[in-house]
N, C-alpha and C positions, 0 to 999 in steps of 0.2 A: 349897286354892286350885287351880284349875285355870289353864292356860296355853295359850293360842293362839299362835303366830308364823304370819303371812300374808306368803309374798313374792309381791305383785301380779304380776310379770309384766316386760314392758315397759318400764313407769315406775323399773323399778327399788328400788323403795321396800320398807322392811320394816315393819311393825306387827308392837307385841308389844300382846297383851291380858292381863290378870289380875285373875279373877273370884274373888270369894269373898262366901260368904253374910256378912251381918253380922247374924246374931241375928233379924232380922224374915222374915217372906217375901221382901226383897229380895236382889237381889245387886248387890254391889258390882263396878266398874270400875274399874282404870287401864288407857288406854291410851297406847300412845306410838309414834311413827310418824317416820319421815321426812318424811311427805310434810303439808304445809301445812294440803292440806285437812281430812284425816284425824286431826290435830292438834287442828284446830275443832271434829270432830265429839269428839274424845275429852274434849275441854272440856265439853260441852254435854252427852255421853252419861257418868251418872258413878252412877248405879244403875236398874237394870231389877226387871223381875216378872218372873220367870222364866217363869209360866205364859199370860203374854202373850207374850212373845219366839219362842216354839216352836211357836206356830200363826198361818197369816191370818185365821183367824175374828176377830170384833169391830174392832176398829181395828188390828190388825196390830202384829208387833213393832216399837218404837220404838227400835229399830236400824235399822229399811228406811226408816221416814220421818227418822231424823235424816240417815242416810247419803245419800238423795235430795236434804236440805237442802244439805250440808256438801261433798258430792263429785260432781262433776259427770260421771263417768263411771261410767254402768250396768254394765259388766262388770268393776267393781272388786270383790275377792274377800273384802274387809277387813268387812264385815256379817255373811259369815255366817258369820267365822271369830267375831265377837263371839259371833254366836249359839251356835255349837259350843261355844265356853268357857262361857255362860252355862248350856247345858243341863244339860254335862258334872259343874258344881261344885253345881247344884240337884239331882242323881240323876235328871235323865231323861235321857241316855244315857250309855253308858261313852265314855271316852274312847280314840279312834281317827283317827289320820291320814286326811284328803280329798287329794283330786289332780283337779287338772285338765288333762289333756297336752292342746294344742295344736300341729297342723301344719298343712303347706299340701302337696299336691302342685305338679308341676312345672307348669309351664305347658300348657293346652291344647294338643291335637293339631289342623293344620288338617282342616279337611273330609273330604281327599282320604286321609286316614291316614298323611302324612308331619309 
């Protein structure tokens, strides 16, 4: 079984995922989330194809359109952690921690360089 933890950010919220083949070319999902929306999609989203999930060729993984359905913010990080764990437990990549750091500098300078 492979294992995702996503902490969004922000919102605060944790998603766990856990993937595991069940015997066919599928993989299996639980997920489980804090957050309400991500709750919906983990209901909805409860086995993939692996070799759908890992490419946008043809209709794309049905992690990006359930996630569009279900969660209404684009830079929610909870998709592609699914997908990471789904790749990870079908043997197309090893498994390895992502990071996203976010910062802001300080406030503009005016004009005049004060």
């Amino acid at each position: 079984m492979a294992r995702a933890e996503v902490f969004s950010g922000i919102c605060g919220f944790t998603t766990r995922v856990e993937a595991h083949k069940n015997g066919t070319r599928q993989v299996a999902l639980s997920i489980t989330s804090d957050c309400a929306a991500i709750q919906r999609l983990g209901a909805a989203l409860t086995e993939v194809d692996p070799f759908r999930e890992f490419t946008f060729r043809g209709a794309g993984p049905l992690s990006l359109q359930l996630a569009s359905k279900y969660c209404s913010h684009a830079a929610c990080p909870v998709a592609s952690g699914i997908i990471k764990a789904v790749e990870v437990e079908a043997g197309l990549a090893l498994p390895a921690d992502v990071s996203i750091k976010i910062s802001k500098d300080g406030p503009a300078q005016g004009g005049d360089g004060s």
